[in-house]
Structure formats: structure tokens, C-alpha cells
C-alpha positions in Angstrom: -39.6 2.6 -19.4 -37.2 1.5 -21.9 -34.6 2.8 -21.0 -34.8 1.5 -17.5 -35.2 -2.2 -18.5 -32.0 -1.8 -20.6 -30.2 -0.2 -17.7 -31.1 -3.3 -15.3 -30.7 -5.9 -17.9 -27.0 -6.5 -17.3 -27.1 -6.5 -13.6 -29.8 -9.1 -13.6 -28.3 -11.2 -15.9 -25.1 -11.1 -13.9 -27.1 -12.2 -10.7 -28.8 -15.0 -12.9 -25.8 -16.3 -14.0 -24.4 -16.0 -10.4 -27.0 -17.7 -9.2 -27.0 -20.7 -11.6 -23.5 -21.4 -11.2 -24.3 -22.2 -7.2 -27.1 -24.3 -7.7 -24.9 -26.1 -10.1 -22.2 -26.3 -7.8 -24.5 -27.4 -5.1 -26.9 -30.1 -7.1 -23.9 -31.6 -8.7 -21.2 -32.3 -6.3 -18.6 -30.3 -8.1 -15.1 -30.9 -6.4 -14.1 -27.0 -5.2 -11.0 -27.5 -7.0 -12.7 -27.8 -10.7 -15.2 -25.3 -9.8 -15.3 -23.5 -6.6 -18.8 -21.6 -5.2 -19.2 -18.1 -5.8 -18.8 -16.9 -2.8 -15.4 -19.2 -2.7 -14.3 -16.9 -5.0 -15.4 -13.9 -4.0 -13.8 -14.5 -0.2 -10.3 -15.4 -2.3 -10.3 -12.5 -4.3 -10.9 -10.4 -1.1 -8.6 -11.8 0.8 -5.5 -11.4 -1.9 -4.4 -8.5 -1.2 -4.2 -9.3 2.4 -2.1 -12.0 2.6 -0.1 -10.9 -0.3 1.0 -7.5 0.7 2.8 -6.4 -2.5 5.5 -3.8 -2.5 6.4 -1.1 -4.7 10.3 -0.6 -5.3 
């Protein structure tokens, strides 16, 4: 039992922290450009590689 609750501890933190950063975003009225939403960054960091198609030489 343990060692399952150590095994999920990081994931679920990660999620928390995910998490709390949206509701701040949200609640507060942060401008995107001081801090963007998750997902915000998430699309971005998705999307790099397709709009910057980068070449090997």
C-alpha cells in the first residue's frame, strides 16, 4: 500500500499544482502575458514544432 501512495504522490501533486495555477489565473484576472492558463501553454508548446519547422544541416 506504501508503495503505491508514493508511486501516485508526484502525479497528484503535479495535477494540484496544475490545477491551482487556473483557478488563480481565473479568480484573479491575471493578464495572459504575465501568466498565461495552463492550457495556454500547453497549446503553445504543442504547436512549436509546427510552425517552426526546424532544419538539420
Amino acid at each position: 500500500m506504501r508503495k503505491s501512495l508514493e508511486w501516485m504522490a508526484s502525479p497528484l501533486l503535479a495535477l494540484l499544482m496544475i490545477a491551482a495555477w487556473q483557478y488563480y489565473v481565473v479568480s484573479a484576472g491575471v493578464s495572459p502575458f504575465i501568466l498565461p492558463k495552463p492550457m495556454a501553454v500547453w497549446i503553445g508548446f504543442v504547436e512549436l514544432p509546427r510552425r517552426h519547422r526546424w532544419r538539420w544541416r
